[in-house]
C-alpha positions as CSV (number, residue, x, y, z in Angstrom):
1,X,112.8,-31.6,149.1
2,X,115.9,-29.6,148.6
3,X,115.5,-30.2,144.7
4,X,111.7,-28.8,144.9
5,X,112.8,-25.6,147.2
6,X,115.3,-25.1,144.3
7,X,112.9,-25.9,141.3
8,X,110.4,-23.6,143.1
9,X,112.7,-20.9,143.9
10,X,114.2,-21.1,140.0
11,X,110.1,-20.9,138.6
12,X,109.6,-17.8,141.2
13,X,112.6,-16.3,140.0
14,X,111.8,-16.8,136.3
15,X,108.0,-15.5,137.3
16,X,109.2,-12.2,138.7
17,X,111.6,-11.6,135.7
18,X,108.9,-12.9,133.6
19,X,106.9,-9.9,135.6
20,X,109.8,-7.3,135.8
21,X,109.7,-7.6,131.8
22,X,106.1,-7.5,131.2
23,X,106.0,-4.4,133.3
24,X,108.6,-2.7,131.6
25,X,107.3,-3.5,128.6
26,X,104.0,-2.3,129.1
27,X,105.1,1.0,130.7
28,X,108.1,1.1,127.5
29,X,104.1,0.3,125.8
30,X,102.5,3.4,127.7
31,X,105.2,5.7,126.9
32,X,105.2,5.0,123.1
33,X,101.4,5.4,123.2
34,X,101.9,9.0,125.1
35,X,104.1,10.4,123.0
36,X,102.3,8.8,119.9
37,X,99.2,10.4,121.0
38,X,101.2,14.0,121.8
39,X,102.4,13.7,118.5
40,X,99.0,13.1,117.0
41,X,97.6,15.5,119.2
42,X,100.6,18.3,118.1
43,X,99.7,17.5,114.6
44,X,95.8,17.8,115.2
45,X,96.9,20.9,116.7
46,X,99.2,21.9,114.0
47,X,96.7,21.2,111.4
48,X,93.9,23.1,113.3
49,X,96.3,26.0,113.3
50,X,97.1,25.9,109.3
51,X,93.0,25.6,108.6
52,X,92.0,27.6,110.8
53,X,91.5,31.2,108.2
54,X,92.6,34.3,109.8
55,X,89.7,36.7,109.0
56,X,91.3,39.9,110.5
57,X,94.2,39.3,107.5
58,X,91.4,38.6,105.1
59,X,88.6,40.9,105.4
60,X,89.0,44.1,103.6
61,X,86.2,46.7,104.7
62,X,84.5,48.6,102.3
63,X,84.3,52.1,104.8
64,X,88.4,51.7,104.9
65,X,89.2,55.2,103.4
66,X,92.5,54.2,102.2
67,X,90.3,51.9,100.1
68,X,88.3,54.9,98.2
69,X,89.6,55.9,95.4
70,X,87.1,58.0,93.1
71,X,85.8,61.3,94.3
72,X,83.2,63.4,93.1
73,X,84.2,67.4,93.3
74,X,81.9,70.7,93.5
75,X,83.2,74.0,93.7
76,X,83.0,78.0,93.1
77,X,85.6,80.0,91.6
78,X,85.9,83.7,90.8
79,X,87.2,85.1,87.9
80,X,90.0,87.8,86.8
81,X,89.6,87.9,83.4
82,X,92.6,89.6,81.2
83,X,89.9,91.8,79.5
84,X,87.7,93.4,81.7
85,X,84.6,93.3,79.2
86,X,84.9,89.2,79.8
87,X,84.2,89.7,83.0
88,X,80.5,88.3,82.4
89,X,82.2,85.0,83.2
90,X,83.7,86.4,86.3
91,X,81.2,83.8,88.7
92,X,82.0,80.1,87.8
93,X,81.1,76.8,88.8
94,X,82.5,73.3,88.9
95,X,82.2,70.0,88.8
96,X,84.3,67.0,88.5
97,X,85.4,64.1,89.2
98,X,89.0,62.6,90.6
99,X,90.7,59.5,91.0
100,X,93.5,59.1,93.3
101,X,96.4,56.8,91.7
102,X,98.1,56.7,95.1
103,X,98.1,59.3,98.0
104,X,100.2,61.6,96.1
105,X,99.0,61.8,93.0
106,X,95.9,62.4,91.4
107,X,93.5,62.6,87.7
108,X,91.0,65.2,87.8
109,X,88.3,66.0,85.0
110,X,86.3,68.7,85.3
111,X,84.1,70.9,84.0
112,X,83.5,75.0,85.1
113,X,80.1,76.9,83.6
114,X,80.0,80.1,83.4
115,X,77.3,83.0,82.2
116,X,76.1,86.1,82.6
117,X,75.7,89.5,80.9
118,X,76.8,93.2,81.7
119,X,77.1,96.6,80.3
120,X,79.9,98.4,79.0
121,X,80.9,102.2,78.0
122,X,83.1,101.3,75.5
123,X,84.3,104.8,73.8
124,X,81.4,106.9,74.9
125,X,79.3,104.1,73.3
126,X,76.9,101.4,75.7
127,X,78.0,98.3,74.9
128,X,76.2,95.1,76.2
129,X,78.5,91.6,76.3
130,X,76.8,88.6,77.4
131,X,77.7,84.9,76.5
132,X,78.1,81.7,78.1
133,X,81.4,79.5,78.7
134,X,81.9,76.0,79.2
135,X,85.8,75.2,80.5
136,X,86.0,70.9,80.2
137,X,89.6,69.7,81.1
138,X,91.9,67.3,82.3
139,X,94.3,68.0,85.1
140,X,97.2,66.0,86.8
141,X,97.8,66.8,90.6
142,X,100.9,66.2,92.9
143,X,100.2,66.5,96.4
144,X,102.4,66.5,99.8
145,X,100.0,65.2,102.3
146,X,100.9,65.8,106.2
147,X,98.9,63.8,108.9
148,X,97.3,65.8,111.7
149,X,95.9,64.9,115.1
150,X,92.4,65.1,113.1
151,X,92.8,64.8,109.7
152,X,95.1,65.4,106.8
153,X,96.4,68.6,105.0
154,X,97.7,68.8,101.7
155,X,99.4,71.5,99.5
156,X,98.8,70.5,96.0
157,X,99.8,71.5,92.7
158,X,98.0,70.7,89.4
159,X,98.7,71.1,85.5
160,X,96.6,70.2,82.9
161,X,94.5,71.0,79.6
162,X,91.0,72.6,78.8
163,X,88.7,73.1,75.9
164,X,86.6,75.9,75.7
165,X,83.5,76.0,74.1
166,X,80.1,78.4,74.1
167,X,79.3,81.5,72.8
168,X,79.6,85.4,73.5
169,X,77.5,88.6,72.0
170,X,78.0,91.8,71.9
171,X,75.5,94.6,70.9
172,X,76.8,98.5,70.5
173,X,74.9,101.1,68.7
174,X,72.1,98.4,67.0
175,X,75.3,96.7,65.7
176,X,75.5,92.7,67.2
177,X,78.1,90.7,67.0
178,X,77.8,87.1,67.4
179,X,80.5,84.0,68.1
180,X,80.6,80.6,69.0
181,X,83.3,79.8,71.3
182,X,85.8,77.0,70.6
183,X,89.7,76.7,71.6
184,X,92.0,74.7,74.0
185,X,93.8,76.3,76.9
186,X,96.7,75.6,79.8
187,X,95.8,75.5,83.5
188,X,97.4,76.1,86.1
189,X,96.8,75.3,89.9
190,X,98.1,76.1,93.7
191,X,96.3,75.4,96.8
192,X,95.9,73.5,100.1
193,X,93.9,70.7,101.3
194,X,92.3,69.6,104.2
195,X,90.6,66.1,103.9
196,X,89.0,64.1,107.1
197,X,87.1,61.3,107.0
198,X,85.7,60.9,103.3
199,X,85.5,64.4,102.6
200,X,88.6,66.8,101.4
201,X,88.1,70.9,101.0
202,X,90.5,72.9,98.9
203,X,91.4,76.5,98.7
204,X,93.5,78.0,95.7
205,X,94.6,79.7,92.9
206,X,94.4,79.1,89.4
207,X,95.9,80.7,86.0
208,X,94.2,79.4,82.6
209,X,96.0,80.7,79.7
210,X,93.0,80.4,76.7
211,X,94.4,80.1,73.1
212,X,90.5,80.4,71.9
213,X,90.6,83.1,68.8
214,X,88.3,86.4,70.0
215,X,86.4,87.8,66.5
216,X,84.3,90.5,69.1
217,X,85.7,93.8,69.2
218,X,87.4,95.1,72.5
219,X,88.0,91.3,73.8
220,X,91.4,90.3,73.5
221,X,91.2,86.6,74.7
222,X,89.8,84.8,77.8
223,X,92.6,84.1,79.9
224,X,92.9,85.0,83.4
225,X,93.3,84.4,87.5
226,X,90.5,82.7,89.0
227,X,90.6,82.1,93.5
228,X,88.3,79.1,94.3
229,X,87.2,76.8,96.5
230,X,85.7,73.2,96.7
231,X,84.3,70.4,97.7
232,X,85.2,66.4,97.5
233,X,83.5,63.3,98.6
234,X,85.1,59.8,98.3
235,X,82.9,57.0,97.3
């Protein structure tokens, strides 16, 4: 009996640390399983992360303005000439087109158009001038843009080259003389700008220094001040 009670005890003893290492290795089990699955679950997430495309880093709009880099440029400028008998050209307007290589500098090309015709007493004699001139040129601009509360202002300077081309008559006493225009020329610019939104208004002044040879009588060249203003809209 006594060898039974101690057989018996000895297999109840083996069963529980039979049981006591089952358990421990099912819950050493569980515990590899958890982190396994946190670790599958990290990398999921980590792989989720590192697919998942960030469109607020990728999407460029097309209204950004900083994006806009052409312009296209209307104005009106008034003209000074050196002679007063060129005067005729004294109302001119322009048109053009810019690109802005960063927010300090800028290409312009433009083109002014002017006409007209006027009357003259030129030594006690009538003298009519009329003609028209075409001013096509390529100017460079630095600018020094400050940031408003609305807005932007700019003062700019630009320097650059024209060609002039056209044609001028005069008529005096039944005597005409006749010449088409064509010569190269310096311009000069000074002004401000104001730009909001897409759109940018200037104010300035402006020298152009024409080397186009004169054959007319009384017209020495075509050089002069001109004050303008204009008009650009960024597409």
């Amino acid at each position: 009996m006594k060898k039974l009670l101690v057989t018996l005890l000895m297999i109840l003893c083996a069963c529980i640390v039979y049981a006591q290492e089952n358990s421990n290795n099912d819950l050493n089990a569980d515990s590899a399983k958890q982190e396994e699955s946190k670790s599958v679950d990290n990398k999921s997430d980590t792989k989720t992360v590192k697919k998942k495309p960030d469109f607020n880093k990728k999407k460029i709009s097309l209204d950004r303005i900083d994006e806009k880099k052409w312009s296209l440029r209307l104005g009106y400028a008034y003209f000074f000439p050196n002679s007063q008998y060129a005067s005729i050209f004294a109302n001119r307007l322009k048109v053009g087109g810019a690109y802005d290589i960063n927010r300090y500098l800028q290409v312009q090309a433009m083109l002014f158009y002017a006409d007209g015709s006027k009357g003259f007493n030129v030594n006690g004699v009538n003298t009519n001038f009329s003609g028209t001139m075409y001013n096509l040129g390529v100017v460079v601009t630095g600018m020094y843009p400050v940031e408003l509360s609305t807005g932007e202002i700019a003062p700019y300077g630009s320097l650059g080259g024209v060609y002039t081309f056209g044609n001028m008559k005069s008529t005096a006493g039944g005597i005409e003389q006749k010449q088409n225009l064509s010569g190269g020329g310096i311009i000069v610019q000074a002004g401000l700008q104001y730009s909001f939104n897409v759109f940018a208004f200037r104010v300035y002044g402006e020298y152009l220094h024409d080397f186009t040879p004169i054959k007319i009588n009384n017209i020495s060249n075509l050089s002069g001040i001109s004050v303008g203003a204009e008009i650009g809209v960024k597409f």
